[in-house]
Every structure is written in C-alpha cells, then in structure tokens.
C-alpha positions in Angstrom: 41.7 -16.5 -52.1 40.2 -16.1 -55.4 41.0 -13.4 -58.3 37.6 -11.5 -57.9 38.6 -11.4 -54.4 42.3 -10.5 -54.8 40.7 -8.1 -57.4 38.2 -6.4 -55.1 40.8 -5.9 -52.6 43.9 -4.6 -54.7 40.9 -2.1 -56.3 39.9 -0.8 -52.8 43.5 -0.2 -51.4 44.4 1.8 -54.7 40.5 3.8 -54.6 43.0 6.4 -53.1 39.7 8.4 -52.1 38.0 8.1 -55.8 35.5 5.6 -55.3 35.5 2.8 -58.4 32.0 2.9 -60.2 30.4 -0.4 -59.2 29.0 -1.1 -62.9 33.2 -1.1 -64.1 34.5 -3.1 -60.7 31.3 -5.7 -61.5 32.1 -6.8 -64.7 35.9 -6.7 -64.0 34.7 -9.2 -61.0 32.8 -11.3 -63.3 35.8 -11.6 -65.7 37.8 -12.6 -63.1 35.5 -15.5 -62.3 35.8 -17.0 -65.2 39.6 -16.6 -64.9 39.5 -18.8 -62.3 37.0 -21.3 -63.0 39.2 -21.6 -66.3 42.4 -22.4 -64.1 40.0 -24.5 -62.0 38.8 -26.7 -65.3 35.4 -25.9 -64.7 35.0 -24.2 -68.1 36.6 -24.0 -71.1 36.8 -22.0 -73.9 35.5 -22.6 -77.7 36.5 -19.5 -79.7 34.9 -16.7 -77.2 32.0 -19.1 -75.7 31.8 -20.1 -72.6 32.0 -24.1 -72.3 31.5 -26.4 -69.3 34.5 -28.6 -68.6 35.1 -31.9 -66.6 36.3 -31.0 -63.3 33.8 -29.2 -60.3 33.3 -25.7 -59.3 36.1 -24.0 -56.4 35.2 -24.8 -53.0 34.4 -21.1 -52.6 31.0 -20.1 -52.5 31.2 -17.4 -55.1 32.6 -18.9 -57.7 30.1 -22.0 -56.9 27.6 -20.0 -57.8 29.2 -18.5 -60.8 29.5 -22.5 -61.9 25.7 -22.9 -61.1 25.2 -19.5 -63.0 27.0 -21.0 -66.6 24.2 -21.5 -69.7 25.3 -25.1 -70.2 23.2 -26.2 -73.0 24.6 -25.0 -77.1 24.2 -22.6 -78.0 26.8 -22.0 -75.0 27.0 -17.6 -74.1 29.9 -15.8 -75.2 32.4 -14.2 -72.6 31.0 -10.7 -73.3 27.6 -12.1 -72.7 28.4 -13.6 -69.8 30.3 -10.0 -67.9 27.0 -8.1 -68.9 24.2 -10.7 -67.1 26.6 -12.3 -64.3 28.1 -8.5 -63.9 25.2 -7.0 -62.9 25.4 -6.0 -59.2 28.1 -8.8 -59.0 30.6 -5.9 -57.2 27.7 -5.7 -54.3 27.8 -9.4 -53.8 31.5 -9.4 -53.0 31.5 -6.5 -51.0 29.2 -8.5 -49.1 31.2 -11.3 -48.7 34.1 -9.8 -47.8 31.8 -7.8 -44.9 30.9 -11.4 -43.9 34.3 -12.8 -43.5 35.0 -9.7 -41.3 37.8 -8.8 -43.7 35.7 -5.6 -44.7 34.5 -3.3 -41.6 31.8 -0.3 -41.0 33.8 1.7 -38.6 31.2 2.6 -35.7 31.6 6.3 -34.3 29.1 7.9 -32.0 27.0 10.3 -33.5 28.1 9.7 -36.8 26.5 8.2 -39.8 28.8 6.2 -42.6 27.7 5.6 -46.6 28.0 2.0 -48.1 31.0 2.9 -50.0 33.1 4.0 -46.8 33.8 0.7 -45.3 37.6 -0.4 -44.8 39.9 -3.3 -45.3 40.5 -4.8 -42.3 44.4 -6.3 -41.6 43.9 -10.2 -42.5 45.5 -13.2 -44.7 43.5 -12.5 -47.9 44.6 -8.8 -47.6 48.2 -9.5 -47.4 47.9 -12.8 -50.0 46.4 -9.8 -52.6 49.3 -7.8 -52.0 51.8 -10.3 -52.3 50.3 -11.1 -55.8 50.1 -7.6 -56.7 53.6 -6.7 -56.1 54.6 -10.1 -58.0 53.3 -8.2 -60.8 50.6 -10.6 -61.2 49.8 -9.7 -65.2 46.4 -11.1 -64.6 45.4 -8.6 -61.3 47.5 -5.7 -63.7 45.8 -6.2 -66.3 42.5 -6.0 -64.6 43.4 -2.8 -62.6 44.7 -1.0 -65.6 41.3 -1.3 -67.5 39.8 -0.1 -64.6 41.5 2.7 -63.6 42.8 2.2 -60.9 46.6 1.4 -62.4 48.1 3.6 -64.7 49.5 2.0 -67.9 52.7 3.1 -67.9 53.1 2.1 -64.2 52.3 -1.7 -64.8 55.3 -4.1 -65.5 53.0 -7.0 -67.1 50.7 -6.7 -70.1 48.3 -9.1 -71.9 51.3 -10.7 -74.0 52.8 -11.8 -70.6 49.8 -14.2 -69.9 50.6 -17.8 -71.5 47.3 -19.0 -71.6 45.2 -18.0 -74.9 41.8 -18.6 -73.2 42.9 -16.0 -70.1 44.2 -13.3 -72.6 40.6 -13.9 -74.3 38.8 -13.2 -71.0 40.8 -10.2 -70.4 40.7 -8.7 -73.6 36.9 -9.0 -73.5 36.7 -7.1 -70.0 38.6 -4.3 -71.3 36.0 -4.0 -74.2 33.0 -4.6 -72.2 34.3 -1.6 -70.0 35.3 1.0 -73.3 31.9 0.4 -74.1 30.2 0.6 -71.0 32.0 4.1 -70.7 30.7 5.0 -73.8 27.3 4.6 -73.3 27.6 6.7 -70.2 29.1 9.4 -72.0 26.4 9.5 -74.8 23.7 9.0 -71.8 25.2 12.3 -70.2 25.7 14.3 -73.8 21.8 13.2 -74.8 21.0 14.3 -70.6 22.5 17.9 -71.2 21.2 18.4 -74.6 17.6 17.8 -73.4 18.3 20.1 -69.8 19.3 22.8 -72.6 16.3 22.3 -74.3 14.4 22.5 -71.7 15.7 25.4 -70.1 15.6 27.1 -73.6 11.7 26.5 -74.0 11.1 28.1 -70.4 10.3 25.1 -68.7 
C-alpha cells in the first residue's frame, strides 16, 4: 500500500459520521504522494521545488501517474504549487481506486437509494496494513490526520520533529499551510456570501 492510500483509509475509519471535505482530504492526498515518491527516489527536493530524481515511479498506478504528472523542466513547481493543481479532485480519483479494488463497497438495499459519500471499507489487507501503521504512531499518517481534522492534537504521540527526513517535514509542513489557507478562503467566501444575502434582503429583493 501507499501513504495516500493508507491516508484515505485511516481518514474514512476516523470520519466518525462527519464527512471530510474532499477539497482538504485532496490535497492531503497529493502531499502524501510526493511523500512517497520522495522515499521512492523519484523526486527530490531543492529548497521547496519539486525535482525529478534518478530512480522510476512505484509500481502503483496512482503514484505512476503522479510521476507522469511532475513539471520536469526549470523552473521545476514548488510543493505548494504542486498540492493545489495535482490536488484538485485528486480525493475522487482514490476513492475510485479503492471502489475498483473492491476494498471500498456501495452497500445495495432494496428500495433504497445511497449518496457517493456513504460507501464503506470493506475488511481486506490494505485496511488492516493502514491500521497497523496508524497504531505504530506512524508520524507521517499523524501528522496528516491532525491537519485534517480528523486527529486531535493533543491525542497524537508523533509530531513533525519526529520525522528524520528534512525533505518529508517540508512536504508536511507545506500541506498544513495549503489547508489553513484553503480554510480561510472558505471562511471569507461565506462572510462576503452573507453580507451580500443581507444586502439583498435589506433592499427588498
């Protein structure tokens, strides 16, 4: 298994009936991927850029296509770049997959209609390889989970200073920035949304 997918999984056990907003869990997922095509020596990093390295892409398809996806020519893109144009819809795509590999199900009852969000986790390897990682306090998936939610702080053993690699803690820093400001510019959009319904109202329209 791979870190988005260990990701994905650990995010949808913890949902707890709150459903993660896809626009947080995608760019979380495309963090991820460049965790592991870092570990992989696909990329590397120069400063926060984005770098092809010497060695090929994962055997998984996913983060194949994340390899395919990389700007390889100077000047190379920057991690944040990368979460916001490989993020979008990227939490879709792997939802997909997992539906795919039957290790996410629709469950089919007569007379009964079910959203996109309400399919479950099916008992398999990957789900037990993502717990076993999680409860290693993996401070990579801990990280991850904290910035988005789904992990309170104060109930997470590992931290950012617990991973050893520079270019990871880099990645993972980024991702939690990415996702403070992607929070903000929901809030402003719904502050500027309810201003203009008071207006609105207020002219007698």
């Amino acid at each position: 298994m791979t870190t988005p997918r260990d990701l994905l999984i650990v995010a949808t056990d913890m949902e707890a009936g709150r459903p993660l907003e896809q626009g947080e869990l995608s760019l979380a997922l495309a963090g991820a991927e460049v965790i592991d095509l870092l570990a992989a020596g696909t990329v590397l990093l120069d400063g926060d850029h984005i770098v092809p390295g010497d060695r090929p892409a994962p055997d998984d398809p996913l983060l194949a296509g994340a390899a395919g996806a990389l700007v390889r020519e100077a000047p190379h893109e920057s991690v944040a770049d990368w979460l916001w144009r490989r993020g979008r819809g990227l939490s879709a795509v792997y939802r997909a997959r997992l539906e795919a590999d039957g290790q996410l199900v629709r469950p089919r009852r007569r007379g009964l209609s079910f959203r996109a969000g309400e399919a479950e986790l099916v008992d398999s390897p990957a789900r037990s390889g993502a717990a076993d990682r999680w409860a290693s306090d993996d401070p990579v998936l801990a990280t991850l989970a904290e910035a988005l939610g789904v992990l309170p702080r104060e109930a997470r053993a590992a931290d950012v200073a617990d991973v050893p690699d520079d270019a990871v803690a880099t990645v993972l820093a980024t991702v939690s920035d990415a996702l403070v400001e992607l929070a903000a510019v929901r809030q402003r959009r719904s502050i500027e949304e309810a201003a203009f319904d008071n207006i609105w109202r207020g002219s007698g329209g």
